[in-house]
Wavefront OBJ file of the C-alpha trace (Angstrom):
o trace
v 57.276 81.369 6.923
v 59.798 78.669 7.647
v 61.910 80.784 9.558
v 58.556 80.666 11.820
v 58.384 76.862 11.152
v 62.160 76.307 13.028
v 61.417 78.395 16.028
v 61.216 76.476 18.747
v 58.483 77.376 21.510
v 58.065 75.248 24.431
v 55.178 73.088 25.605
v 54.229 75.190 28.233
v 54.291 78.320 26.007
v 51.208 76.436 23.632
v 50.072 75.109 26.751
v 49.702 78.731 28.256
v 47.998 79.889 24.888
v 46.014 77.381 24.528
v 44.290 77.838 27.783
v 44.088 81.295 27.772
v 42.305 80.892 24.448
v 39.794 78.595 25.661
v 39.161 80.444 28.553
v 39.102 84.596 26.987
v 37.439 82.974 23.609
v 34.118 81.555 25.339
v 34.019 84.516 28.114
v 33.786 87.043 24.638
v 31.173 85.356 23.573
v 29.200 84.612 25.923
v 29.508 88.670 26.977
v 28.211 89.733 23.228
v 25.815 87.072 23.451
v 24.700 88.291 26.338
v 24.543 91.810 25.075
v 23.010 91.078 21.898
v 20.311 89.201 23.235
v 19.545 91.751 26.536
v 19.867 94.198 23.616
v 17.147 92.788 21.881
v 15.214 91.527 24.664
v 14.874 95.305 26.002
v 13.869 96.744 22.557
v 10.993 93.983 22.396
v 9.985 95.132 25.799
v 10.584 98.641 24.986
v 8.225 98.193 21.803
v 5.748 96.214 23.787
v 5.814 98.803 26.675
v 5.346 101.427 24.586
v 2.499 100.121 22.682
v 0.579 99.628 25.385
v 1.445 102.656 26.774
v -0.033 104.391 23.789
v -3.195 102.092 23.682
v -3.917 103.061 27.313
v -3.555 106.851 26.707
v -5.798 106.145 23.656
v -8.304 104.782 25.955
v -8.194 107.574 28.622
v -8.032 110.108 25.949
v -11.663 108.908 24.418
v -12.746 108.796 27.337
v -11.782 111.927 28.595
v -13.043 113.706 25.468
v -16.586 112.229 25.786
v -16.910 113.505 28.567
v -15.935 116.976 27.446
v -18.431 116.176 24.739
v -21.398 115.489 27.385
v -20.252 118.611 28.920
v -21.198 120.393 26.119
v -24.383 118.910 26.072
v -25.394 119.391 29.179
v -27.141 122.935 28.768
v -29.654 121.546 26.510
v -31.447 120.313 29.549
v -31.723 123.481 31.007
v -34.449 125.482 29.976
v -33.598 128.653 31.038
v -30.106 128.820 29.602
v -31.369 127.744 25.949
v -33.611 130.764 26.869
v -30.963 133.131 27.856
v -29.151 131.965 24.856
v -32.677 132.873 22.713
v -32.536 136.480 24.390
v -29.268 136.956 22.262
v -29.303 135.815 18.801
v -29.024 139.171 16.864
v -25.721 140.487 15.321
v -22.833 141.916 16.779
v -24.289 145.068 15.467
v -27.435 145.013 17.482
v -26.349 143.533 20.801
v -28.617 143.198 23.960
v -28.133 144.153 27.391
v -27.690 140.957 29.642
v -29.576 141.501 32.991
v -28.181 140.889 36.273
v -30.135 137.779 37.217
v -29.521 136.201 33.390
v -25.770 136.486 34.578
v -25.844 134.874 37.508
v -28.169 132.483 36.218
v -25.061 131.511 33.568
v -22.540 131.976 36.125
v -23.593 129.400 38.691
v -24.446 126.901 35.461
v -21.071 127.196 34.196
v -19.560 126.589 37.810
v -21.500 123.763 38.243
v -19.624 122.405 34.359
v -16.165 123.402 36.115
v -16.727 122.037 39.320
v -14.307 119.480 40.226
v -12.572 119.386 36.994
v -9.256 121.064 37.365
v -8.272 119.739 33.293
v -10.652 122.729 32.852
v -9.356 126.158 32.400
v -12.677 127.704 31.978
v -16.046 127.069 30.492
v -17.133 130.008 27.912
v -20.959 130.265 26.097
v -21.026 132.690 23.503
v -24.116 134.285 21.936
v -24.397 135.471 18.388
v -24.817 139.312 19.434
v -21.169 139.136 20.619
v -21.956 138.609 24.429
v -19.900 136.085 26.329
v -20.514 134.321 29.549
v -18.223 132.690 31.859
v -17.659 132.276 35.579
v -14.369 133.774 35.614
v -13.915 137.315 36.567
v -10.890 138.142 34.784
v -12.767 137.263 31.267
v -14.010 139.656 28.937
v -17.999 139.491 28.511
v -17.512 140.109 24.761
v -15.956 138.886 22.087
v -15.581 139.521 18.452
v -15.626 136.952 15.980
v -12.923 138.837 13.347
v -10.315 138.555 16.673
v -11.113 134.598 17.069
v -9.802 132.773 13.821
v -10.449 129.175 15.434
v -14.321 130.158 15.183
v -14.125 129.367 11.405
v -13.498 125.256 12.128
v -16.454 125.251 14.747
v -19.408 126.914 12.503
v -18.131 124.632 9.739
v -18.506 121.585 11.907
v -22.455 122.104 11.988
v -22.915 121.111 15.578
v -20.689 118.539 15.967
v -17.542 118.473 18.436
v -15.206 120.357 17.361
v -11.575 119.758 18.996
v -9.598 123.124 18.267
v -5.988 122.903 17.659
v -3.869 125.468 19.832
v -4.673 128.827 19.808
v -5.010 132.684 21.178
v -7.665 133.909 22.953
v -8.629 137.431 23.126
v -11.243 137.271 25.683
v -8.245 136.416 27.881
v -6.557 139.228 29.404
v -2.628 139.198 30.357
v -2.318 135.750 28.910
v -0.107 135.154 25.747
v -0.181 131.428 26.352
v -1.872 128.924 23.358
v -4.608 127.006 24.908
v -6.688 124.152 23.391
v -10.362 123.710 23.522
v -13.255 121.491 22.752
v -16.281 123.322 21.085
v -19.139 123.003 19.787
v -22.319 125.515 17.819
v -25.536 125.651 20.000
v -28.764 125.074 18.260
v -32.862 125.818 19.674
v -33.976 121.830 20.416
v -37.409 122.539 19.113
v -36.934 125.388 16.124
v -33.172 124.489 15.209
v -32.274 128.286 15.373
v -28.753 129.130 15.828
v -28.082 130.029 19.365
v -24.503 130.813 19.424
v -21.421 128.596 20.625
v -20.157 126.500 24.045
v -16.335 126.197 24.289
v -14.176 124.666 26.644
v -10.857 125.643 27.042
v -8.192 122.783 28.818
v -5.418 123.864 31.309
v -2.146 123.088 29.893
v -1.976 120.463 31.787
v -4.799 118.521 31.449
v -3.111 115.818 28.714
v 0.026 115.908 31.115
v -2.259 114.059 33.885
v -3.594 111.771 31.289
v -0.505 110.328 29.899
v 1.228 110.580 33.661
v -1.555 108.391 34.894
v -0.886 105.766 31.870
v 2.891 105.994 31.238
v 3.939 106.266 34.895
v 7.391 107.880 35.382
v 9.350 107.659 31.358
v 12.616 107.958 31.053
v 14.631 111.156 30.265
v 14.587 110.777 26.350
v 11.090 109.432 26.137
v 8.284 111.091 24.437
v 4.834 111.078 23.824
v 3.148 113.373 21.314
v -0.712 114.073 20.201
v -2.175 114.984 16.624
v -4.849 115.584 15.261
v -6.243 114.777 11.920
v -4.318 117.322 10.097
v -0.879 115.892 11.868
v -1.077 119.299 13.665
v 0.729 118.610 17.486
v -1.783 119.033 20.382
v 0.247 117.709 22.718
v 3.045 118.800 23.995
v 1.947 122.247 22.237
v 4.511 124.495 23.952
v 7.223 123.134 21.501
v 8.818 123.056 17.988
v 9.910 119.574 17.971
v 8.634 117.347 15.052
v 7.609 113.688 16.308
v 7.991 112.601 12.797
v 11.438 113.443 12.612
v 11.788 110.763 15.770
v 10.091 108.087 14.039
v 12.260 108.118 11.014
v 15.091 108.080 13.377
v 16.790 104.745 14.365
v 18.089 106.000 17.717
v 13.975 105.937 18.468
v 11.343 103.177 18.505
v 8.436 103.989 18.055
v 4.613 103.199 18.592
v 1.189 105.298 17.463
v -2.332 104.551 17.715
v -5.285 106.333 16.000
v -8.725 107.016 17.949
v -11.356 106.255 15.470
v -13.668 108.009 17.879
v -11.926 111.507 17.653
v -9.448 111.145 15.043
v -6.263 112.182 17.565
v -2.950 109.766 17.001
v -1.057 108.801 20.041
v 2.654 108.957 18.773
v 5.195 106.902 21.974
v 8.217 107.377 21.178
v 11.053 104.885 23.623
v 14.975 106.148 23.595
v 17.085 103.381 21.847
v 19.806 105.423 24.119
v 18.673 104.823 27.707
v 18.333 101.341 26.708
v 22.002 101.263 25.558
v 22.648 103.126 29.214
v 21.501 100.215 30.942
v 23.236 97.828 28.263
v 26.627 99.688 29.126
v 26.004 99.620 32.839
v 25.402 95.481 32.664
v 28.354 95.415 30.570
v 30.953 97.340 32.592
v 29.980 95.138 35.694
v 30.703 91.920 33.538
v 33.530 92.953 32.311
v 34.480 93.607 36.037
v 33.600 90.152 37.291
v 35.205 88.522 33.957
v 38.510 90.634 34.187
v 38.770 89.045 37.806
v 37.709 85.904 36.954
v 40.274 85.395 33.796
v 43.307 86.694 36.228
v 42.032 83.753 38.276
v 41.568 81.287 35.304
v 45.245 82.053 34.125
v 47.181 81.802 37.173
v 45.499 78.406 36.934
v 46.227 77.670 33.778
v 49.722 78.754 34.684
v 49.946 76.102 37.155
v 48.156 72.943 35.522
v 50.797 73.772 32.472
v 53.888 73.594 34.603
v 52.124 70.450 36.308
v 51.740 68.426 32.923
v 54.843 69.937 31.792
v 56.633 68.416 34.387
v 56.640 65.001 33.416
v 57.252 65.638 29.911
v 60.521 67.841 30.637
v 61.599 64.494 33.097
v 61.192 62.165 29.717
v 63.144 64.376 27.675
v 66.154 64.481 29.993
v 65.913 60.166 29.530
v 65.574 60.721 25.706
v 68.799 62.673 25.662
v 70.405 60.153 27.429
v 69.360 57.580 25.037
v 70.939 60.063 22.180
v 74.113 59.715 23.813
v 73.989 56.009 23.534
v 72.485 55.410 27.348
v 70.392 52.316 26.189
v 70.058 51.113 29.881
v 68.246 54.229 31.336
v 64.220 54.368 31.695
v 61.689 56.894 32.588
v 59.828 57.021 35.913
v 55.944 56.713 35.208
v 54.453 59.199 37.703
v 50.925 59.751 35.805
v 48.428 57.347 34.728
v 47.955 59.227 31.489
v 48.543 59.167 28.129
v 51.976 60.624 29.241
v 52.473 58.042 31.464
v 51.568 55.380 28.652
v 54.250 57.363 26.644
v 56.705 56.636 29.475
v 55.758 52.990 29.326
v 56.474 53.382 25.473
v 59.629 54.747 25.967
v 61.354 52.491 28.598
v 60.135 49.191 26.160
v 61.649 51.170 23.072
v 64.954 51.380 24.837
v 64.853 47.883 25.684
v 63.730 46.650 22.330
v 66.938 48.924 20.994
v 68.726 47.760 23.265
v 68.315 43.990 22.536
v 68.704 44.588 19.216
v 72.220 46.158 19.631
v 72.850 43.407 21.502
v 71.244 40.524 18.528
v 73.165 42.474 15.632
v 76.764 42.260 17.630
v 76.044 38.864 17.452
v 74.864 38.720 14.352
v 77.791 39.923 13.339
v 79.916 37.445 14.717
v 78.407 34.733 13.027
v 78.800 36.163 9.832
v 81.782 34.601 8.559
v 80.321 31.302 9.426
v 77.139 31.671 7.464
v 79.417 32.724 4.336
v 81.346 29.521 4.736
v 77.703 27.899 4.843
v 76.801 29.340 1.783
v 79.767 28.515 -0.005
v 78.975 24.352 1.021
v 75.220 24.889 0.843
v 75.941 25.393 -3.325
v 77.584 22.136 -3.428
v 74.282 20.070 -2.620
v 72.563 21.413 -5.622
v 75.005 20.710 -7.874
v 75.585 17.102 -6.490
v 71.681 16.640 -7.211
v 71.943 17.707 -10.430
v 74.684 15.336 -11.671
v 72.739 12.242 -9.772
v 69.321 13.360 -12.119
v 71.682 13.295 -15.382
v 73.289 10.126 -14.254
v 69.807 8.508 -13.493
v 68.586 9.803 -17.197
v 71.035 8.431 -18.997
v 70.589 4.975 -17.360
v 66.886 5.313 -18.385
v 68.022 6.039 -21.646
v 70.116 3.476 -22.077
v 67.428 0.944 -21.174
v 65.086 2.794 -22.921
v 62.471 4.044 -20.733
v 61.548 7.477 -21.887
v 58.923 8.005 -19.817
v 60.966 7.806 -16.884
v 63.950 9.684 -18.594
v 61.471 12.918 -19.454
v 60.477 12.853 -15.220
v 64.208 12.994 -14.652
v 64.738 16.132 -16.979
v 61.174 17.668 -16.049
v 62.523 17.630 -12.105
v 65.904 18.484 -13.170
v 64.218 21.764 -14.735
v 62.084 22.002 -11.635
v 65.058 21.886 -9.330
v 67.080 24.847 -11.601
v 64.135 26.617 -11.712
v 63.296 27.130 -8.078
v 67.161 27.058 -6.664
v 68.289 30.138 -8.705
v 67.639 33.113 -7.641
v 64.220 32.449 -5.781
v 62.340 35.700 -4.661
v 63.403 37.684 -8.399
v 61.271 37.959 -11.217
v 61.046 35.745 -14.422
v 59.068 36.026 -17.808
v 55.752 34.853 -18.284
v 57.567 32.221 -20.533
v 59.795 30.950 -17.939
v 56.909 30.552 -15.653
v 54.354 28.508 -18.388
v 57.841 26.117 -18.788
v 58.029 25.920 -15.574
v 53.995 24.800 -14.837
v 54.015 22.918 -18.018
v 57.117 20.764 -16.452
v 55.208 20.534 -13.290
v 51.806 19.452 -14.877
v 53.793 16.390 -16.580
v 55.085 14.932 -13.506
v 51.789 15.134 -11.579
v 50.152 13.966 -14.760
v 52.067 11.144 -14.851
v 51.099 10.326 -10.787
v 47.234 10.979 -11.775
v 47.210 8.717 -14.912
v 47.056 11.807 -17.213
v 43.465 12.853 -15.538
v 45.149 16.195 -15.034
v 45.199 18.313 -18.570
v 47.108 21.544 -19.331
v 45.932 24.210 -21.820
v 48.418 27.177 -22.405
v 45.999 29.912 -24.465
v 48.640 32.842 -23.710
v 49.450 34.968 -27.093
v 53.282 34.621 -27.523
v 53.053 38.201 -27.410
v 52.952 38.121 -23.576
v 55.718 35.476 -22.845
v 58.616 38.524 -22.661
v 56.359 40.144 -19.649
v 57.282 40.107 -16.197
v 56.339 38.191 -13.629
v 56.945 37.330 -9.688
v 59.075 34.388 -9.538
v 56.567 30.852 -8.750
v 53.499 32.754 -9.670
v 51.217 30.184 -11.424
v 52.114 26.773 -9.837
v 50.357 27.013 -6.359
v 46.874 27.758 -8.329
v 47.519 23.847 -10.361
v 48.860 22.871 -6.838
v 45.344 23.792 -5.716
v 43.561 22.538 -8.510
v 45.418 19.014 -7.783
v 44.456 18.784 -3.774
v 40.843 19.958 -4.428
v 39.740 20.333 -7.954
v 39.156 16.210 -8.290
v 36.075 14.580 -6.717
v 36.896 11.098 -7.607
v 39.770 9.138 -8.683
v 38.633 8.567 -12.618
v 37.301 12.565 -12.800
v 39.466 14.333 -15.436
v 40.248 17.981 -15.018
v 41.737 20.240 -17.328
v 43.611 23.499 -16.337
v 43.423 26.829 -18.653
v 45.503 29.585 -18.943
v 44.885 32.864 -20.360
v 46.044 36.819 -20.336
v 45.323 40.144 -21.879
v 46.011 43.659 -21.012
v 43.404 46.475 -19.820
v 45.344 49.630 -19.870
v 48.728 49.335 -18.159
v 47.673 46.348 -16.465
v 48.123 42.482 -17.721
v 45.541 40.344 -16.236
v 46.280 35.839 -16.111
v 43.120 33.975 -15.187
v 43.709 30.371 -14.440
v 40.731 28.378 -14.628
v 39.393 24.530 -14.428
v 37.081 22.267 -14.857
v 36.796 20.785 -11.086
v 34.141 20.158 -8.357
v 34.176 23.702 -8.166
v 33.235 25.764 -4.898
v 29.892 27.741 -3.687
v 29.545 31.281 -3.307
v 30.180 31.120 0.035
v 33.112 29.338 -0.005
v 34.565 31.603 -2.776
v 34.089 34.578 -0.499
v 36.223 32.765 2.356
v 38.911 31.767 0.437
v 39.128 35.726 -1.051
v 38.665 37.522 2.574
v 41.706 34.470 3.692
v 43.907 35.604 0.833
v 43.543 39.761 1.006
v 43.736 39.530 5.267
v 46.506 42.133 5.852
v 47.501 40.217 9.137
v 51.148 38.270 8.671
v 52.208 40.064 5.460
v 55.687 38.619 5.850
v 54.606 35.219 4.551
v 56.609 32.364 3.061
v 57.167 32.853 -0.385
v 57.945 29.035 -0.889
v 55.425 27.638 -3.358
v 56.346 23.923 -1.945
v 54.789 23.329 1.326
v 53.011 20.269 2.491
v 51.854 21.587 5.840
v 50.412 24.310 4.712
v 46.103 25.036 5.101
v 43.972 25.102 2.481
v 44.431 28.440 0.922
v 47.948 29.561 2.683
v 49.734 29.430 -0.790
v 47.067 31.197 -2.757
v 47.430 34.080 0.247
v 51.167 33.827 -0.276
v 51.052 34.824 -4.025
v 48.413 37.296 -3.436
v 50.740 38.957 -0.971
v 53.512 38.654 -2.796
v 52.479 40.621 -5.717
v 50.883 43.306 -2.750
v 53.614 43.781 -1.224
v 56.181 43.761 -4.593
v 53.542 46.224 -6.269
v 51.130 47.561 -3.858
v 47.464 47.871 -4.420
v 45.221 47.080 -6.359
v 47.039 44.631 -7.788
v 46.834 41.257 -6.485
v 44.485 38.276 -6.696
v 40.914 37.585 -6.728
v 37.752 35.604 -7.890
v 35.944 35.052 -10.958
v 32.596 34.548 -9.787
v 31.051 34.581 -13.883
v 32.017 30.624 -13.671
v 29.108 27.749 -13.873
v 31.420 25.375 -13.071
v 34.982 24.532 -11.692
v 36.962 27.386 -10.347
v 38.751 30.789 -12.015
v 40.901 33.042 -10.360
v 42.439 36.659 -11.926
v 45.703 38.150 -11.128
v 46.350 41.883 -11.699
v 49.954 42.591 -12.722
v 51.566 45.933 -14.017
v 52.772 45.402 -17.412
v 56.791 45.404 -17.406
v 59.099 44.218 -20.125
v 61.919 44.524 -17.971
v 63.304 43.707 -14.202
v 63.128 46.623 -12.053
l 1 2 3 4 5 6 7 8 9 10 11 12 13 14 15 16 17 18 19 20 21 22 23 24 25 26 27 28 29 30 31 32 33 34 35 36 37 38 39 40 41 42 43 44 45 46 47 48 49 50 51 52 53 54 55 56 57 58 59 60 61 62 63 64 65 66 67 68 69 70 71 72 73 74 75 76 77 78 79 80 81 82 83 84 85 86 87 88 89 90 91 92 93 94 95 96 97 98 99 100 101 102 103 104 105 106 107 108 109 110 111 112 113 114 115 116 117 118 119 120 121 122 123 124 125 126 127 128 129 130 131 132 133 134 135 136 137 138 139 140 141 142 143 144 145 146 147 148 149 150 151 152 153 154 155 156 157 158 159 160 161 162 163 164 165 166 167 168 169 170 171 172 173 174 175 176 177 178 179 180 181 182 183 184 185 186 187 188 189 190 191 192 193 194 195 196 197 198 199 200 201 202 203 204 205 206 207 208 209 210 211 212 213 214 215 216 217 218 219 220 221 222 223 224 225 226 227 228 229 230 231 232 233 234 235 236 237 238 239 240 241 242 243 244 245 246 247 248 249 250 251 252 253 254 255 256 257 258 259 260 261 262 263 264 265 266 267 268 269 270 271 272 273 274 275 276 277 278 279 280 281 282 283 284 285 286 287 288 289 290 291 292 293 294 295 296 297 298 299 300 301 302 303 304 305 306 307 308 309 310 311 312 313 314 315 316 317 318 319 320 321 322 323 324 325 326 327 328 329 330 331 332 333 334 335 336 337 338 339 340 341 342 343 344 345 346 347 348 349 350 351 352 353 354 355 356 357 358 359 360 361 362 363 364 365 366 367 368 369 370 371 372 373 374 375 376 377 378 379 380 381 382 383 384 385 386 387 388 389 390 391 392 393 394 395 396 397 398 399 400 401 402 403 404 405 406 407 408 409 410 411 412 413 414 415 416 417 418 419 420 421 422 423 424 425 426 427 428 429 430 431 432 433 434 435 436 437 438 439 440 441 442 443 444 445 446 447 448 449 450 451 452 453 454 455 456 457 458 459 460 461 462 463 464 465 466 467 468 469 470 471 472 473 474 475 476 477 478 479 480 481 482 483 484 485 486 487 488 489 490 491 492 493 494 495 496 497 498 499 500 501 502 503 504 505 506 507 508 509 510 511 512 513 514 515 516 517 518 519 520 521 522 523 524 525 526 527 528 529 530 531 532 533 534 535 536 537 538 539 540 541 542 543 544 545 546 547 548 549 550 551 552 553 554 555 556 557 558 559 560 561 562 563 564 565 566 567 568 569 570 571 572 573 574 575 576 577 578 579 580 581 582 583 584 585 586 587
């Protein structure tokens, strides 16, 4: 893995991948998008399609079949065939001579049933003596009711419609083919006697027109099947396929509708296959058109990569130049880009490097001098310091003390704040220090100002930034008195909360509002300027500059959170906290 890390691959390389990826990525899938959803908008059609494909065979099959019905109907409005009929009702065993004009009487009324009906194969009536009448010549005029098993279903029906599943004839001759027929058993309208039976036979063709006339041309693996109430198949008969085995198949959908009138199910049955045909065909021309139109999309990728390449290879060349200590070349800015602001960038980089080359060589050569500086600068203190002795022990001698313990209180001051100014110093050192400071501006204030140190000894070896404490009296001094005879006292306190030690400084001033409070704490935590003076002694300074100097003093020494903030749980005066890490020790 970091072998991969180290090699180096140029811009144009990612520039050339990227692209390519943003261009092949949204092409694949947009194409299976587009395939998924044609996929499933063609099976909803297909379903729909097919429904109604079976709903309108449904309808033309109901009606078709009524009227096969009133067919077989129609000969109980003529007379003389119910008497023909009556002529014949004996047993097979006694059966009566038909005369010549009975037979042509039955002839011509069975042509007129057939006429214009080419769904009809042929129209048979058949009497109980075993005589059988039909207009066709190549029909037997008897039959036999042991060598036609279907005749079992139609006397059980009791005069209803009987629809009989495909079967054999035997009054056909030369013809092996199943045919299926709509029957019915003829009863006397006035004395209910049994008159025999009318049956229709259907061409084999005769549900082919129907469902051609609803379903129109199908496609190849399409299919459309008819049962009856037993789930026998009616339609196509001349076959051994099983529609049920189709609509357990996913490959299939499928679609079925029950006549209530007849009991006959209309099974559609739409090819999942052709669909995925046409799918494939859509697909191979997109991929087509997409193959040539990603060829085109990455020779223009190639390009636009070389083109913002370009500028970046011309910056490079300056940066090496720069490496081997060029500082006076700069980059040509041909773009108005964020390249081109990186160009910018560059040239005022090598001039800031530049011109500070330049500042430390000269730097350098007035090094010596500030040494010799700093050797004379550590006179002065020392010359201050024997004047303050000098001026003490004249106020000694003449006895005024109060003056004398000024002199040693800014004596300590001056030690105090000369050595070693930006270090650290214990908490001790620091209360010394305040408590020295508080005495010569009590002094000034006619001992109005009051100090209370409430700091457990325990805490007086802890660590603290150097001039920590004073500018918060310093502050208390400019603003905490509203008159000249007011009397303020200052507190000091600490304790530790886990690894932290926390000094609040209170006092018993004019106080400040809410308002004001949130001011002064936004001023001191502002992160602009956090190389600020870390004097505590400044007399130009705004209200609030040194309590934003301590607070980032101990941000920057420590980092967050520590620093300094309000106490807002104050009904009078001021408070303020500072968060320190407990140390025992200089760092």
């Amino acid at each position: 893995m970091k072998q991969w890390d180290k090699l180096f691959v140029p811009l144009r390389a990612k520039f050339m991948v990227l692209f390519m990826a943003l261009i092949t990525i949204p092409y694949v899938i947009s194409g299976i998008v587009t395939y998924q959803g044609y996929m499933s908008q063609v099976k909803v059609s297909a379903a729909v399609n097919t429904k109604q494909m079976t709903e309108q065979i449904h309808i033309n099959l109901d009606r078709f079949i009524k009227e096969m019905e009133r067919l077989s109907l129609a000969l109980y409005y003529d007379n003389e065939v119910i008497n023909i009929l009556s002529k014949h009702t004996g047993d097979e065993s006694r059966k009566s001579h038909v005369s010549f004009n009975d037979q042509q009487k039955m002839m011509l009324f069975i042509s007129s049933l057939e006429f214009d009906r080419p769904e009809i194969r042929n129209v048979v009536l058949m009497s109980p003596d075993g005589n059988l009448f039909s207009s066709k010549s190549k029909v037997s005029n008897t039959w036999s009711e042991a060598s036609e098993p279907w005749i079992s279903d139609v006397k059980l029906s009791e005069g209803e419609f009987v629809i009989v599943k495909p079967h054999h004839t035997r009054y056909y001759s030369k013809d092996d083919n199943p045919t299926i027929s709509v029957a019915r058993k003829i009863y006397d309208p006035y004395s209910y006697d049994y008159l025999g039976m009318i049956k229709i036979d259907l061409t084999a063709g005769a549900f082919q027109s129907l469902i051609a006339y609803a379903s129109g041309k199908p496609n190849a693996h399409d299919k459309l099947y008819l049962l009856d109430r037993d789930k026998q198949l009616l339609y196509p008969y001349l076959t051994s396929e099983d529609p049920l085995l189709y609509m357990k198949n996913d490959d299939y959908l499928t679609a079925s509708v029950v006549s209530d009138y007849t009991g006959i199910q209309v099974v559609g049955i739409a090819s999942v296959i052709d669909m995925q045909q046409d799918a494939y065909r859509l697909v191979r021309s997109n991929l087509f058109t997409s193959g040539a139109a990603l060829l085109l999309a990455y020779l223009l990728a190639l390009l636009t990569s070389n083109y913002l390449v370009k500028p970046i290879h011309h910056l490079r060349s300056k940066m090496k130049l720069v490496q081997n200590g060029s500082f006076n070349v700069r980059s040509t800015v041909v773009t108005n880009d964020e390249i081109g602001v990186l160009s910018v960038g560059f040239n005022n980089m090598v001039a800031e490097i530049d011109r500070l080359v330049r500042e430390v060589y000269e730097t350098k050569l007035r090094e010596r001098d500030a040494e010799l500086s700093a050797l004379q600068s550590q006179i002065n203190p020392h010359f201050l310091y024997n004047m303050l002795e000098s001026m003490n022990a004249v106020a000694m001698k003449h006895r005024v003390m109060e003056l004398s313990d000024l002199i040693s209180d800014l004596g300590a001051l001056l030690r105090y704040t000369i050595h070693n100014q930006i270090g650290s110093a214990t908490l001790r050192d620091e209360l010394q220090f305040v408590e020295a400071y508080v005495e010569i501006e009590s002094s000034r204030l006619d001992n109005r100002l009051v100090w209370t140190n409430q700091v457990d000894s325990s805490f007086e070896s802890c660590l603290v930034p150097k001039l920590v404490l004073q500018p918060f009296v310093e502050n208390v001094i400019e603003h905490g008195f509203a008159s000249s005879s007011d009397r303020v006292e200052v507190t000091i306190q600490a304790w530790m909360e886990e690894d932290d030690v926390w000094i609040r400084i209170s006092d018993t001033g004019v106080g400040m509002t809410d308002e004001f409070k949130s001011r002064l704490e936004e001023r001191m935590q502002r992160r602009d300027h956090l190389f600020t003076e870390l004097v505590a002694f400044d007399d130009k300074r705004g209200k609030g500059v040194a309590l934003r100097n301590v607070f980032q003093r101990i941000r920057i020494r420590y980092g967050e959170p520590y620093g300094v903030q309000m106490d807002y749980n104050v009904e009078s005066g001021a408070a303020f906290l500072i968060r320190l890490p407990f140390q025992w020790r200089d760092k």
